[in-house]
C-alpha positions in Angstrom: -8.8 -2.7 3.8 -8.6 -6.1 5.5 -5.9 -7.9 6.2 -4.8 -10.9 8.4 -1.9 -10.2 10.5 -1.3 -13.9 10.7 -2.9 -15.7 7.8 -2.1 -19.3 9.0 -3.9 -18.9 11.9 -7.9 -19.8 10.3 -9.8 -19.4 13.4 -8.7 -15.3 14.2 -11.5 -13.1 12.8 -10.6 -10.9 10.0 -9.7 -7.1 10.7 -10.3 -3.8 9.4 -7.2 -2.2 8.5 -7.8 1.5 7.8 -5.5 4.3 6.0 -4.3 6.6 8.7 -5.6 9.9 8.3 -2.7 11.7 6.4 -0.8 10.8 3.5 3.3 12.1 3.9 4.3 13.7 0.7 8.1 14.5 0.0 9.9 15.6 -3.3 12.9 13.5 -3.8 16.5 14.9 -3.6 16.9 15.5 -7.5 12.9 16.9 -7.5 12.3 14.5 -10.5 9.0 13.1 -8.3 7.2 12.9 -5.5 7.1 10.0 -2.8 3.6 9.8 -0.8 3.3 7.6 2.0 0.2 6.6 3.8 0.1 4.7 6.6 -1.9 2.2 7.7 -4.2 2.6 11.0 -3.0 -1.4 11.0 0.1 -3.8 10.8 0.3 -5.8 7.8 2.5 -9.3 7.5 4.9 -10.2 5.2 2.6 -12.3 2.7 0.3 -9.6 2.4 3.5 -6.8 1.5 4.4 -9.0 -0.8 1.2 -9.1 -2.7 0.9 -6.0 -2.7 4.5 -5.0 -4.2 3.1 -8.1 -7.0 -0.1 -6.6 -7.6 1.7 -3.1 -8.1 4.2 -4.6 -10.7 1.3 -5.3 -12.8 -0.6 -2.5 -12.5 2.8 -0.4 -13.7 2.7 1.3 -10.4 6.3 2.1 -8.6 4.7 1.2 -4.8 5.4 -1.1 -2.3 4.8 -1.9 1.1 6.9 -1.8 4.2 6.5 -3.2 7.9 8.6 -0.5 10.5 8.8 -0.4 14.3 6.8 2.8 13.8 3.9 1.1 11.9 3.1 -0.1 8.6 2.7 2.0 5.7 2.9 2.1 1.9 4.9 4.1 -0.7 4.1 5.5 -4.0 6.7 7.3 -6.2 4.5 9.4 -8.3 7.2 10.8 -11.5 7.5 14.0 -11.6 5.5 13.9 -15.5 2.5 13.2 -14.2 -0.3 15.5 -14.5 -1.6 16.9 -11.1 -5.0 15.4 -11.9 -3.7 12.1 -12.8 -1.9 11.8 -9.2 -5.3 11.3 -7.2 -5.9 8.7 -10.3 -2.6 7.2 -9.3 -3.1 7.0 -5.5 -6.8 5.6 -5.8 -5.2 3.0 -8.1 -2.7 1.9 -5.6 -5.2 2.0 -2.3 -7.7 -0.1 -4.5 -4.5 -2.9 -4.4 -5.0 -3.2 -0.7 -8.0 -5.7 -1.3 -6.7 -7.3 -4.1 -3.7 -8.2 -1.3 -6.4 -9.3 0.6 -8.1 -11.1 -1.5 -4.7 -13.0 -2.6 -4.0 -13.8 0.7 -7.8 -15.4 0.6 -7.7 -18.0 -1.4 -6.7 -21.5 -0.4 
């Protein structure tokens, strides 16, 4: 994924942001689905979160973005319905949104 950390600055080359190397999955206190987090091996800004919270809206994805003093990282709520095989459907769909957010944040 690439992202800017601070898009109004033109003349900063663009970055690799990659997904950390383990995705946090947790079942939700009433077990009716699954959060997965996976950070990201970068910080992203504020433009770029929300883009990406956007971009999910369309798709029909419950995800979203968040900035922490621990790192940046995004969250998926997979419900509980979903078919196991569908899930890796799901989570490819909503990594594939990281260069869409890029590519929003792109264009003049």
């Amino acid at each position: 994924m690439q992202a800017r950390a601070d898009r109004h600055d033109r003349h900063r080359p663009r970055r690799e942001i990659s997904i950390g190397r383990c995705y946090d999955v947790d079942q939700d206190h009433d077990s009716d689905h699954l959060v997965v987090r996976i950070p990201l091996a970068d910080r992203v800004d504020q433009d770029w979160i929300r883009w990406y919270q956007r971009l999910a809206r369309v798709k029909g994805i419950s995800a979203g973005a968040e900035d922490l003093p621990e790192g940046s990282s995004v969250r998926i709520d997979v419900p509980g319905y979903v078919a196991p095989d569908r899930i890796r459907a799901l989570l490819d769909t909503a990594r594939a949104l990281f260069r869409e957010a890029d590519a929003a944040l792109e264009k003049p």
